[in-house]
DRENPA-3360 file (N, C-alpha, C; in nm, 2 decimals, always signed):
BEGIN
1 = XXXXXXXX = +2.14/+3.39/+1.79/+2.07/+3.51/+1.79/+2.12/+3.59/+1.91 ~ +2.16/+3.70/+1.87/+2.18/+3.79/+2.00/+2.09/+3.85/+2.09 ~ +2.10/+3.89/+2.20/+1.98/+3.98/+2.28/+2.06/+4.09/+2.30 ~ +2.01/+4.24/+2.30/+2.07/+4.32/+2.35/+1.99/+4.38/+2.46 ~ +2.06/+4.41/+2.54/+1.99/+4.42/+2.70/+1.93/+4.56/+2.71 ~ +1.98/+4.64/+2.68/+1.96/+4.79/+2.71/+1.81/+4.79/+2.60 ~ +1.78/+4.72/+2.49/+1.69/+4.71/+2.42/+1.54/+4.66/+2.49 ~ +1.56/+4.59/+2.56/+1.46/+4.46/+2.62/+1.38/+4.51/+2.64;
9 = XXXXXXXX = +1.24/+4.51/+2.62/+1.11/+4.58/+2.66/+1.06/+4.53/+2.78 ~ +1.08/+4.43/+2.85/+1.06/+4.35/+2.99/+1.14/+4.35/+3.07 ~ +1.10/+4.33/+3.16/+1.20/+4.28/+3.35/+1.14/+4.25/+3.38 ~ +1.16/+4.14/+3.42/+1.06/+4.03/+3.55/+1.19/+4.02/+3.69 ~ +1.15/+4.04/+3.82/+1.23/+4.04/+3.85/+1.18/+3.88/+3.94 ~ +1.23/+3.78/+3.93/+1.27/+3.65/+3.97/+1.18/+3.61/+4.14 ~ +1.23/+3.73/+4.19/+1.16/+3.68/+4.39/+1.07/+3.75/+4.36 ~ +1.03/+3.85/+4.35/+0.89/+3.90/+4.40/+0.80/+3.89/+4.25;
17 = XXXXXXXX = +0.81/+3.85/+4.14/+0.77/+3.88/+4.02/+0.71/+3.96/+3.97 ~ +0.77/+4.12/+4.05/+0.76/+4.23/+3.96/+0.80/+4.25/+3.82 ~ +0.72/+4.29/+3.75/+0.72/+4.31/+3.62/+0.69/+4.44/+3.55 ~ +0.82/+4.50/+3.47/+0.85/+4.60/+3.43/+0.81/+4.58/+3.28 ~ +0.69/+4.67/+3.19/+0.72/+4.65/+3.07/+0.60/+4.81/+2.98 ~ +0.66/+4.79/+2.85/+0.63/+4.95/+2.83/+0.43/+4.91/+2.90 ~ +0.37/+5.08/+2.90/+0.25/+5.05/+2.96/+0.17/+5.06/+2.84 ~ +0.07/+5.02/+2.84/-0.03/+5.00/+2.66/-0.09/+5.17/+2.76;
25 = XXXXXXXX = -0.16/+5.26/+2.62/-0.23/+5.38/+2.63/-0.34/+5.34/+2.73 ~ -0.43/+5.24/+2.69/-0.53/+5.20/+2.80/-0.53/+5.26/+2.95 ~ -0.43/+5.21/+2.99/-0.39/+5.20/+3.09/-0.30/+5.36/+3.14 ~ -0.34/+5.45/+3.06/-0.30/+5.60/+3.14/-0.35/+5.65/+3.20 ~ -0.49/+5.67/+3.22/-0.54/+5.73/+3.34/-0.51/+5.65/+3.46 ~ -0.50/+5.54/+3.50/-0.49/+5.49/+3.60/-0.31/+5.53/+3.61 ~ -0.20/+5.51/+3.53/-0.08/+5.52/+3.57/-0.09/+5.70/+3.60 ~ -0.13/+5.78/+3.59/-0.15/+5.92/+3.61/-0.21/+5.96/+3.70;
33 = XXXXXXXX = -0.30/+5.85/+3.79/-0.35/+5.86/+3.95/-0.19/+5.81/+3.99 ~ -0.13/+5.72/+3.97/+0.02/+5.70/+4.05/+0.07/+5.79/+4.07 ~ +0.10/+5.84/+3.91/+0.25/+6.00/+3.92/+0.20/+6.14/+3.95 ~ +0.06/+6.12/+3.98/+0.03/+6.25/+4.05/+0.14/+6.36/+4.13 ~ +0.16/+6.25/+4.20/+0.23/+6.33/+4.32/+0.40/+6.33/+4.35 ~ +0.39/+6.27/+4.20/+0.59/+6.31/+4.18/+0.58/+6.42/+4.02 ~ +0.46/+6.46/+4.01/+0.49/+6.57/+3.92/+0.52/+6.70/+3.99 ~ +0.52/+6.76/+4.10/+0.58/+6.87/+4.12/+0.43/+6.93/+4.18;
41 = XXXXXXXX = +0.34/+6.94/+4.04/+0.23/+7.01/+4.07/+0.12/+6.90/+4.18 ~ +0.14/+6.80/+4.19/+0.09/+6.69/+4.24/-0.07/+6.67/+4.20 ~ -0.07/+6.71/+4.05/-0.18/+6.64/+4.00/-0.21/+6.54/+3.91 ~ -0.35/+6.47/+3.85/-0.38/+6.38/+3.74/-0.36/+6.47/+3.64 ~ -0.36/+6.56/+3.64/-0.38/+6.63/+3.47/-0.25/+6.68/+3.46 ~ -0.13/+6.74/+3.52/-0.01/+6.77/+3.52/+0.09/+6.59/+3.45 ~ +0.04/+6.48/+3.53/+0.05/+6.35/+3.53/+0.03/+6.32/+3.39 ~ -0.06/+6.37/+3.33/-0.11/+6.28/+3.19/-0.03/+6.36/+3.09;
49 = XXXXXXXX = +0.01/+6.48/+3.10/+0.07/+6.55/+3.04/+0.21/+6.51/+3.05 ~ +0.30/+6.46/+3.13/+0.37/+6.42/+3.13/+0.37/+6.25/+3.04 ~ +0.28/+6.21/+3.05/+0.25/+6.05/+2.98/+0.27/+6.10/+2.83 ~ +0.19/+6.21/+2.78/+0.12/+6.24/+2.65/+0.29/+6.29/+2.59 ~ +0.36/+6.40/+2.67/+0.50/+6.41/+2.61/+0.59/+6.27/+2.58 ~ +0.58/+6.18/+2.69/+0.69/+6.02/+2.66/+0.66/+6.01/+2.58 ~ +0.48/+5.99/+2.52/+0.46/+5.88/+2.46/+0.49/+5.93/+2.31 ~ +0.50/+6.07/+2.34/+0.53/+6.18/+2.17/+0.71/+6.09/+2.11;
57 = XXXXXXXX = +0.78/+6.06/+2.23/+0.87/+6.02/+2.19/+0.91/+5.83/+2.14 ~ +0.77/+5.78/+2.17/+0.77/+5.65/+2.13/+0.70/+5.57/+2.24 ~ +0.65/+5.45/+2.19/+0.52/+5.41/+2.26/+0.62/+5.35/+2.40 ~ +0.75/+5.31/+2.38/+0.83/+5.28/+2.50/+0.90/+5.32/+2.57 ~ +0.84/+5.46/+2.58/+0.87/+5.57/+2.67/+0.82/+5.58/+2.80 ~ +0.73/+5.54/+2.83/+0.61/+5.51/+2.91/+0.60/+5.34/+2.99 ~ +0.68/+5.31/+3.11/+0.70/+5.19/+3.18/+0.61/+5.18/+3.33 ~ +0.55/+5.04/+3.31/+0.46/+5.00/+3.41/+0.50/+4.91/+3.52;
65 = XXXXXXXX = +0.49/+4.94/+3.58/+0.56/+4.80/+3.70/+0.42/+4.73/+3.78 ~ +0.44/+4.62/+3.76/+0.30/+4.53/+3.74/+0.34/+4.42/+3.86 ~ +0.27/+4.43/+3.96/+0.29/+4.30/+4.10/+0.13/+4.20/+4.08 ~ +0.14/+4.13/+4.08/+0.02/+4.00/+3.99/-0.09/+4.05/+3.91 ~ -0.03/+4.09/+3.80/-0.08/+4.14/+3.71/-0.19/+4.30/+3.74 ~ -0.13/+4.31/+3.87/-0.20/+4.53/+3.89/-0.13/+4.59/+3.94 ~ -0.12/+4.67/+3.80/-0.05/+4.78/+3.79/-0.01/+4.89/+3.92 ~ +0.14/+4.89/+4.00/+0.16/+4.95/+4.07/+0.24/+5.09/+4.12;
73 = XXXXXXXX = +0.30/+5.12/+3.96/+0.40/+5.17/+3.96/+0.40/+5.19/+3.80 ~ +0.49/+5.32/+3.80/+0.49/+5.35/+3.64/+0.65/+5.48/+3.67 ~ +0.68/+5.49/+3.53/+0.76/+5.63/+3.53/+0.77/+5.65/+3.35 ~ +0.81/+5.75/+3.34/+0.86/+5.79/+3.22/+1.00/+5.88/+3.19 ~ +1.04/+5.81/+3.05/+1.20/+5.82/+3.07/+1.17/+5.90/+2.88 ~ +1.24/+5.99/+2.91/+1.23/+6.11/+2.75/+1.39/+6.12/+2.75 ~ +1.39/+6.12/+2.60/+1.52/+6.17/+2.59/+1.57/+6.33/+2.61 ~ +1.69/+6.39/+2.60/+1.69/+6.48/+2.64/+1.84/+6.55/+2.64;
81 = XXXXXXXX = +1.87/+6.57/+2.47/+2.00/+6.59/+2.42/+2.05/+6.46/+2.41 ~ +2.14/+6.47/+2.49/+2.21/+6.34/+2.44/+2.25/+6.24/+2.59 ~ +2.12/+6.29/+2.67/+2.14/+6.22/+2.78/+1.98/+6.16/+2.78 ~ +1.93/+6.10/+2.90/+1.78/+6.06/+2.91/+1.76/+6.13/+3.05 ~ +1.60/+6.14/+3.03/+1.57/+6.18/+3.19/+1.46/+6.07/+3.22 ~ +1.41/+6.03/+3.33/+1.35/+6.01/+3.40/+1.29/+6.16/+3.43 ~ +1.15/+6.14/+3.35/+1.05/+6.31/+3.43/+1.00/+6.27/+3.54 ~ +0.93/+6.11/+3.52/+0.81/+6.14/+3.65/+0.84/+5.96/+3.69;
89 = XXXXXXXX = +0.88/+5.96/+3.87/+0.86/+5.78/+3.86/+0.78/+5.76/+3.97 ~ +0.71/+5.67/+4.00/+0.62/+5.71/+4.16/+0.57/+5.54/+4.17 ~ +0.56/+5.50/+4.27/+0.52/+5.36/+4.34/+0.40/+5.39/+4.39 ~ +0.27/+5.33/+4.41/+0.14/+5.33/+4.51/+0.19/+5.36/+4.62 ~ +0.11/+5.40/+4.71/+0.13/+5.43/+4.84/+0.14/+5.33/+4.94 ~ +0.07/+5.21/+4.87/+0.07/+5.05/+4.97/+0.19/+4.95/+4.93 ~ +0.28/+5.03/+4.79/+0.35/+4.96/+4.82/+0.51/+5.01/+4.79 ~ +0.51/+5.16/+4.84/+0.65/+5.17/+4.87/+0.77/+5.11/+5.02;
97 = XXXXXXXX = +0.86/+5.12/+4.95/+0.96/+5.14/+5.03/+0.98/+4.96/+5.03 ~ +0.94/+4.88/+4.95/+0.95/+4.76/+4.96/+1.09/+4.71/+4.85 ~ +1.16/+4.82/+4.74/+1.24/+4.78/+4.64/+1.17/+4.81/+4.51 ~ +1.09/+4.81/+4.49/+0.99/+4.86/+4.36/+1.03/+5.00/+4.31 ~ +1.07/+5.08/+4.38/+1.08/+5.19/+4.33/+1.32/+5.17/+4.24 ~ +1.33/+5.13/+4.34/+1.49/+5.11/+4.31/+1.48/+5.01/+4.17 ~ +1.39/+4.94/+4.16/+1.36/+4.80/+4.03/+1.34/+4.92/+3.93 ~ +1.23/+5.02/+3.93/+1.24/+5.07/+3.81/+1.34/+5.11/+3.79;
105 = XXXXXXXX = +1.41/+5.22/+3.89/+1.54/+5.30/+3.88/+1.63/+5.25/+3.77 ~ +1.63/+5.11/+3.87/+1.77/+5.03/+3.79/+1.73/+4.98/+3.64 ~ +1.58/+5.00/+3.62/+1.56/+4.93/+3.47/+1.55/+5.10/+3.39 ~ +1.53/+5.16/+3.44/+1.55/+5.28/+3.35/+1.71/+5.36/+3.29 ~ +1.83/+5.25/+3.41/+1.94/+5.25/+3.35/+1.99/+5.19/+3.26 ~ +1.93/+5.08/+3.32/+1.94/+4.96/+3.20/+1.89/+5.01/+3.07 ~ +1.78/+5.08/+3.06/+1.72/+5.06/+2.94/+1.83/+5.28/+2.91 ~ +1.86/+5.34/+2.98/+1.96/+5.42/+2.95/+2.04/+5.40/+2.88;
113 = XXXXXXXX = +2.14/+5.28/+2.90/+2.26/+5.20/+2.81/+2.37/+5.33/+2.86 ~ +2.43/+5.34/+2.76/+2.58/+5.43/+2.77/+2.53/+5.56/+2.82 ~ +2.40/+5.60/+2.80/+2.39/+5.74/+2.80/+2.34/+5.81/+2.92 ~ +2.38/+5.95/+2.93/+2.39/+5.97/+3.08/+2.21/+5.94/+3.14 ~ +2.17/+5.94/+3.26/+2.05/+5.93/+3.30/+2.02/+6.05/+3.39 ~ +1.93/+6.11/+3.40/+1.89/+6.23/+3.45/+1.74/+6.22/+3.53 ~ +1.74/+6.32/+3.66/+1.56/+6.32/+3.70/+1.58/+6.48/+3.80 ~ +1.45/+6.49/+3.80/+1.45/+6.64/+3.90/+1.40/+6.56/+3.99;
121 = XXXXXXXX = +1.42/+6.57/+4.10/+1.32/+6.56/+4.25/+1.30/+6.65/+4.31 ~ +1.22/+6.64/+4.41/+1.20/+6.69/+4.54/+1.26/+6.64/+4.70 ~ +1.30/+6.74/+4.76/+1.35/+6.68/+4.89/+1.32/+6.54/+4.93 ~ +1.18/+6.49/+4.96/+1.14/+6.38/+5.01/+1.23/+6.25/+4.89 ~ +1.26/+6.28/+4.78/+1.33/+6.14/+4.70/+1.47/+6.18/+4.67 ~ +1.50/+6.31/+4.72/+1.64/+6.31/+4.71/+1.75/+6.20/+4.75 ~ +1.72/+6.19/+4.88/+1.80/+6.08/+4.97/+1.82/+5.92/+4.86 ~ +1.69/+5.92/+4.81/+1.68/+5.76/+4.71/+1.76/+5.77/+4.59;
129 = XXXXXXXX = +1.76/+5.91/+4.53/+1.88/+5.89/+4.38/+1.98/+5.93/+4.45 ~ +2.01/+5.96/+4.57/+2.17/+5.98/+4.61/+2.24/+5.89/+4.63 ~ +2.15/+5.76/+4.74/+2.14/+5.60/+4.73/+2.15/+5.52/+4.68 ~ +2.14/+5.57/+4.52/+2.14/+5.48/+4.45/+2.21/+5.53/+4.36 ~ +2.29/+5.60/+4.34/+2.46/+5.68/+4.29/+2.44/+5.77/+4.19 ~ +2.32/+5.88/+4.19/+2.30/+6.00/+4.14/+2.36/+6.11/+4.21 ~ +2.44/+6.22/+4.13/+2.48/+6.30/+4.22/+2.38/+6.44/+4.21 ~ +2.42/+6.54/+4.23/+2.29/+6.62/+4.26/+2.37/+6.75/+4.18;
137 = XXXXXXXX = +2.32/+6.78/+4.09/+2.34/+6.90/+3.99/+2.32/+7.05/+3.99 ~ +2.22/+7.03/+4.02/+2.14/+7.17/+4.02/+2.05/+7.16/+4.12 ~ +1.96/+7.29/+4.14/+1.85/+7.36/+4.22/+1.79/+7.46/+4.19 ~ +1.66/+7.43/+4.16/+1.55/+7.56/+4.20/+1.42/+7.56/+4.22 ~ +1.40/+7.67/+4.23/+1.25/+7.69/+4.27/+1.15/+7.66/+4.19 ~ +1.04/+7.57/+4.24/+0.96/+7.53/+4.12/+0.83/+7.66/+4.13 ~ +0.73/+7.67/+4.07/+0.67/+7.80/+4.07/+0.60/+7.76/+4.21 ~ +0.57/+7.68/+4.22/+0.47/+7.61/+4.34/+0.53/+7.67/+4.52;
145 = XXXXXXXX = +0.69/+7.69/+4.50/+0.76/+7.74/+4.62/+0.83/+7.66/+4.66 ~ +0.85/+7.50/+4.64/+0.90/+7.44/+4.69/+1.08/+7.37/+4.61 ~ +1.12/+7.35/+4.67/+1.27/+7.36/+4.58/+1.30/+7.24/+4.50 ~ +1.35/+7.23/+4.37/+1.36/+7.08/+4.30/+1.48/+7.05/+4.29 ~ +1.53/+6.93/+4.24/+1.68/+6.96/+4.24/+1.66/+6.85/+4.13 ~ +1.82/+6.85/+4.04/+1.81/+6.77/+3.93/+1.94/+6.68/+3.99 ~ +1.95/+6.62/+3.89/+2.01/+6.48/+3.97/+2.06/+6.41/+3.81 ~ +2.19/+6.36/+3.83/+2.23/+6.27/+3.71/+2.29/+6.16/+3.75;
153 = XXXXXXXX = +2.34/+6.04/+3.66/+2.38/+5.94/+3.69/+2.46/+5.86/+3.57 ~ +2.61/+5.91/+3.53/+2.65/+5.88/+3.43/+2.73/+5.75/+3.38 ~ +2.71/+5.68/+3.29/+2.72/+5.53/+3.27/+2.88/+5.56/+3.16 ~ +2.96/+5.47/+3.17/+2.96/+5.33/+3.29/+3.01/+5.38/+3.43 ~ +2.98/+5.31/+3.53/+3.05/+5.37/+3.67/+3.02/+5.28/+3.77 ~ +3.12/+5.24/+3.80/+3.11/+5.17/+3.92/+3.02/+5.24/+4.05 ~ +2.95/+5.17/+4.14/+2.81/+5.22/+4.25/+2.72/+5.21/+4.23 ~ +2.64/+5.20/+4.15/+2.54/+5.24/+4.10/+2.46/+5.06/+4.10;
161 = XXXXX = +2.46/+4.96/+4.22/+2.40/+4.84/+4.19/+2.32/+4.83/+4.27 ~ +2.20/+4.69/+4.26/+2.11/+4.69/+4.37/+2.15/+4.67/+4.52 ~ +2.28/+4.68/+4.52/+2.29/+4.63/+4.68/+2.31/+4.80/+4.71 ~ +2.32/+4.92/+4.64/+2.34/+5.00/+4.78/+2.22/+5.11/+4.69 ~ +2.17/+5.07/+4.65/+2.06/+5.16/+4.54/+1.91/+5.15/+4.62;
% end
């Protein structure tokens, strides 16, 4: 039986036993207090609206990153022509900057496969997709005043691993 990887609806990652897998509906309003604050507008209802479009595109659009079984982390990845984006990815506040956020990254390429990967940020996460071998595309102004910038990451390419991501 074969497995194909880019397909796999899980990640467990082995040391810390974070676990990446699509998020059940249940479980939206709480992943939409997470992405509040990487939607732009930095709210829950900007947030769920972002959930409500992935999930338009299939129930495994919508990824939860789960540290002993509570929920700490989420993002959503839409397609988007013939590339993917990454709209919205965000870690709890108690537990960034520990590798959690680069775990989704890297599973959102994984689960990208051949096709290019895409996300907008903001200044403060710029530095993390540049880090982790996104280059930086575009710029503008979001209506809010503050500047976004889009960001891609195209497969296959060497850079792009956990050691410098």
């Amino acid at each position: 039986m074969s497995f194909d990887l880019h397909s796999a609806p899980y990640f467990t990652d082995p040391d810390t036993g974070f676990e990446l897998r699509p998020l059940p509906a249940s479980d939206d309003d709480f992943a939409a207090q997470i992405l509040a604050d990487a939607t732009g507008e930095g709210t829950e209802e900007a947030a769920r609206i972002r959930i409500e479009q992935a999930r338009a595109g299939g129930s495994d659009r919508v990824i939860g990153g789960w540290l002993n079984d509570n929920l700490i982390a989420a993002y959503t990845l839409e397609r988007d022509g013939m590339a993917n984006q990454i709209v919205v990815i965000a870690v709890t506040q108690a537990f960034r900057r520990q590798g959690y956020g680069r775990m989704m990254l890297l599973d959102a390429l994984r689960r990208s496969g051949r096709r290019p990967l895409t996300a907008e940020t903001d200044d403060d996460a710029l530095g993390f997709y540049k880090a982790c071998g996104f280059k930086m595309v575009g710029r503008r102004k979001h209506p809010s005043g503050v500047f976004r910038y889009r960001v891609g990451w195209h497969a296959p390419r060497t850079g792009a691993t956990e050691e410098n991501c």
